[in-house]
C-alpha positions in Angstrom: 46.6 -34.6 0.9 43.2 -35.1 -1.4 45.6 -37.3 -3.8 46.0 -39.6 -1.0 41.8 -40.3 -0.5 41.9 -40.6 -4.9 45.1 -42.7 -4.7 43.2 -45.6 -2.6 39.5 -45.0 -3.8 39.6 -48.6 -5.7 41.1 -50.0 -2.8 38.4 -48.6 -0.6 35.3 -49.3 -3.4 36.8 -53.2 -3.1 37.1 -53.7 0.2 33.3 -51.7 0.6 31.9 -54.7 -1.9 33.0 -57.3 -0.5 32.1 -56.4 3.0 28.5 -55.7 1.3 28.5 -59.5 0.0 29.5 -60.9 3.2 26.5 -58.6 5.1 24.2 -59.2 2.5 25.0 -63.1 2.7 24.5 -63.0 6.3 21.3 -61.1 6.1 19.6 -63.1 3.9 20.6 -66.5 5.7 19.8 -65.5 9.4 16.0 -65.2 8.9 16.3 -68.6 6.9 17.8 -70.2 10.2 15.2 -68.5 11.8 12.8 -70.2 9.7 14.0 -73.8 10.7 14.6 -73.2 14.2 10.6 -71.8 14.4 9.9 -74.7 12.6 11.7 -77.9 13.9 12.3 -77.0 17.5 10.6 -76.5 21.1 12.5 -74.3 23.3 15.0 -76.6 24.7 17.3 -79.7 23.3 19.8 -80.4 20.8 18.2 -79.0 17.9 17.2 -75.9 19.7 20.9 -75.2 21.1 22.5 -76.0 17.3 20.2 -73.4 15.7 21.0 -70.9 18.8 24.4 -71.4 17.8 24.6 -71.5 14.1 22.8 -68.0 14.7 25.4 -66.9 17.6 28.4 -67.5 15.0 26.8 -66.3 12.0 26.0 -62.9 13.6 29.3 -62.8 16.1 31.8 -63.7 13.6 30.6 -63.1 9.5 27.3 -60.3 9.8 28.6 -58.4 12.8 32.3 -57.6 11.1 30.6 -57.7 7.8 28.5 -54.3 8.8 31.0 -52.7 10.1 33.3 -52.9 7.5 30.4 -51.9 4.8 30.3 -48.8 7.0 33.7 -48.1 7.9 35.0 -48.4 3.8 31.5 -46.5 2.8 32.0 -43.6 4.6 35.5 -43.6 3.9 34.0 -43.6 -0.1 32.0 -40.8 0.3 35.2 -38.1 2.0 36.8 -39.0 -1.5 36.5 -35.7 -3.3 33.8 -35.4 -6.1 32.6 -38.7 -5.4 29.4 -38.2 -3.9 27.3 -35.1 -5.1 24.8 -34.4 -2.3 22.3 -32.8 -4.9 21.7 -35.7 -6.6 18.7 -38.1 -5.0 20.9 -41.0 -5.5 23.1 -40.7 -2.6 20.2 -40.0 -0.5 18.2 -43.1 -1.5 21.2 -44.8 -1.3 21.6 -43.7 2.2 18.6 -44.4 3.6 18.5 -47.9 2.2 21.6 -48.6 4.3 19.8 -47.1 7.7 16.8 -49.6 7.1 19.1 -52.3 6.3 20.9 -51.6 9.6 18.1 -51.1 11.4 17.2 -54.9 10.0 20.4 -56.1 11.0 19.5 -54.5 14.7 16.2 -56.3 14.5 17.4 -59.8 13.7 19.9 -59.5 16.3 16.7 -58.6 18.9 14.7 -61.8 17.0 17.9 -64.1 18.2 17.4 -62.8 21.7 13.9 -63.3 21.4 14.2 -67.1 20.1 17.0 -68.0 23.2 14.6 -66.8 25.8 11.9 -69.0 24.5 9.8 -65.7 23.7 9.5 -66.4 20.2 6.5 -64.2 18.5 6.8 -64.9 15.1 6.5 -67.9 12.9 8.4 -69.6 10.0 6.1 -67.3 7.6 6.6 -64.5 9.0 9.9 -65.4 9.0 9.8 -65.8 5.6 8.2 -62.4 4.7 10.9 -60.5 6.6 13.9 -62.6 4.6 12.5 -60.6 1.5 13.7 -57.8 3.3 17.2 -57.4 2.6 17.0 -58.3 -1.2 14.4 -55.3 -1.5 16.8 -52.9 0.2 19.4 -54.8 -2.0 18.1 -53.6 -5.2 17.3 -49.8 -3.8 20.8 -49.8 -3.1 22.3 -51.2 -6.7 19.8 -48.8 -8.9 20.6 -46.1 -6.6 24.6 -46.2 -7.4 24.4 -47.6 -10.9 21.9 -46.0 -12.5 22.4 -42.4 -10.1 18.6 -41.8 -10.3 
């Protein structure tokens, strides 16, 4: 039965990066929308209800999926024998990269609710700040399996 996990590791290691380039595409555009719907739009009207649902779809139907199939073909990486050596720091840092970057994912999804109710806190700065957020987990992530520090 281990042959089986081995057999369909490049299989899984695909489908795992693409998934990761659809979430990552996803995470680094939603805060961008966020941006322009701060920016351009009361609370109300047709600007307002296009960014609401430009957002809606691009966390529904591309980021949503997206981070569920990152984790789904991840964790099916990791129970593919000798793959992953729990010693090393890499897997680790790798790991916890992935929990922020979820927890991000969590938090946009919160903003979105936030932004619909007219209870908007933040502005197109801060908005700004927090789109750096995914590329920094981004690179954690790449050094992390590449380089196995």
């Amino acid at each position: 039965m281990p042959e089986v996990p081995v057999v369909l590791y490049p299989w899984l290691k695909a489908f795992h990066v693409i998934s990761v380039i659809s979430w990552m595409a996803g995470l680094l555009y939603l805060p961008r929308l966020y941006v322009h719907h701060v920016e351009q739009t009361s609370c109300s009207g047709e600007k307002h209800d296009l960014f609401v649902m430009m957002e809606a779809r691009l966390l529904r139907f591309i980021m949503n999926p997206a981070m569920i199939a990152t984790w789904i073909f991840g964790l099916a990486l990791v129970l593919v024998p000798g793959i992953v050596d729990w010693s090393q720091v890499w897997p680790w840092s790798k790991a916890a990269a992935v929990l922020a970057m979820t927890w991000f994912h969590h938090w946009l999804a919160l903003k979105r609710k936030a932004l619909i109710a007219g209870m908007n806190a933040l502005t197109g700065r801060e908005y700004r700040f927090m789109n750096e957020v995914p590329t920094v987990l981004m690179v954690v992530i790449v050094l992390s399996v590449v380089l196995k520090f």
